[in-house]
N, C-alpha and C positions, 0 to 999 in steps of 0.2 A: 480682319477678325477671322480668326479662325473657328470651325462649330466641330467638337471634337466626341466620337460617339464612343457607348462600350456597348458590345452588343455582347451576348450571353445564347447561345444555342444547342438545344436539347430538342430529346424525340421521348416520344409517347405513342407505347405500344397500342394495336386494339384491345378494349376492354380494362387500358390502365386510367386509375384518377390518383391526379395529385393537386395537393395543396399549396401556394403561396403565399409566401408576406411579403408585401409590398413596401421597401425602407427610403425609397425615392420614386419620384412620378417617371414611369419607362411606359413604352410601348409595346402591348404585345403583340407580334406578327403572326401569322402560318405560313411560313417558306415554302412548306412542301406539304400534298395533301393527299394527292389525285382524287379532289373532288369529296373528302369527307369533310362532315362540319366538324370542330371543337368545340362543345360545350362549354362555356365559363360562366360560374356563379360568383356572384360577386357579394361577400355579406354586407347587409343592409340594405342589397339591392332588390326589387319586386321584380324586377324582370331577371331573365335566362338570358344568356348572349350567346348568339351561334355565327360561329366564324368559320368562313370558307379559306381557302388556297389564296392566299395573297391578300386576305381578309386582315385588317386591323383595329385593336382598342387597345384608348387610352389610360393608364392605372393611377391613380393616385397614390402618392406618400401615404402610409396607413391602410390602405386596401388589402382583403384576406379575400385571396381567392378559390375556387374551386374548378378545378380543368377536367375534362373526361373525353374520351374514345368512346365509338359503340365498338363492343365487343365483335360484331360481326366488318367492321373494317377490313379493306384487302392487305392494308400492310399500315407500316407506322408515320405518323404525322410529325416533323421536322418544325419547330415554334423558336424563335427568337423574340429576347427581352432586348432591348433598346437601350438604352437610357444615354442622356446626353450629360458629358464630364462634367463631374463641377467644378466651376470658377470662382476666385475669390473676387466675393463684391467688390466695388469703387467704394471708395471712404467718400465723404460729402465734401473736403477740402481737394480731393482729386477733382470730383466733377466742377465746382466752383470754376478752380485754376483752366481746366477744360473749355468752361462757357466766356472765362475773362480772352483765354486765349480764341477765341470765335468773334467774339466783340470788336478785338480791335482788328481785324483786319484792315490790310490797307495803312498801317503803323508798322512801326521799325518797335520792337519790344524785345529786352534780354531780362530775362526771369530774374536774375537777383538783381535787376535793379530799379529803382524809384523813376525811370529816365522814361521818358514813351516819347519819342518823336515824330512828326508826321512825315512820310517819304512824299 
């Protein structure tokens, strides 16, 4: 199985805020900081989130964020979004045929046929 990422990477000046909308659950990281927090407000949320350099939080589908700098920062903070691909689900006739095929181990079994022999 493969686990295939998309990651998304942007900087923020000292003293800039911006805003997100969150349309899939990703990750936010701080790549690069030297040692400033980010700020992230999260609507709905009561608490304030402060993330360091190699700091991470998780965002839900639906989540509106709020990111900021302190204006007095030495230089700009480096942030990647995460997010893992999407894949299309299994149908329930896949996974079925999947567990039939687990069950009979230890059988001689060819899919299009009625036959199952024991070896």
């Amino acid at each position: 199985m493969k686990t295939l990422l998309t990651t998304t990477l942007f900087t923020l000046s000292p003293g800039e805020v911006t805003s997100l909308s969150i349309r899939a659950a990703q990750r936010l990281r701080v790549e690069e900081a030297a040692g400033i927090d980010l700020w992230v407000t999260r609507e709905g949320d009561s608490e304030d989130h402060w993330l360091r350099c190699g700091g991470s939080m998780l965002l839900e589908r639906g989540d509106e964020i709020v990111l900021s700098i302190d204006p007095r920062a030495a230089g700009p903070v480096r942030l990647a979004l995460i997010a893992e691909a999407r894949r299309p689900t299994a149908n329930v006739a896949h996974l079925v045929a999947r567990m039939a095929r687990r069950l009979v181990r230890g059988t001689e079994w060819t899919p299009n046929q009625d036959q199952i022999t024991a070896s």
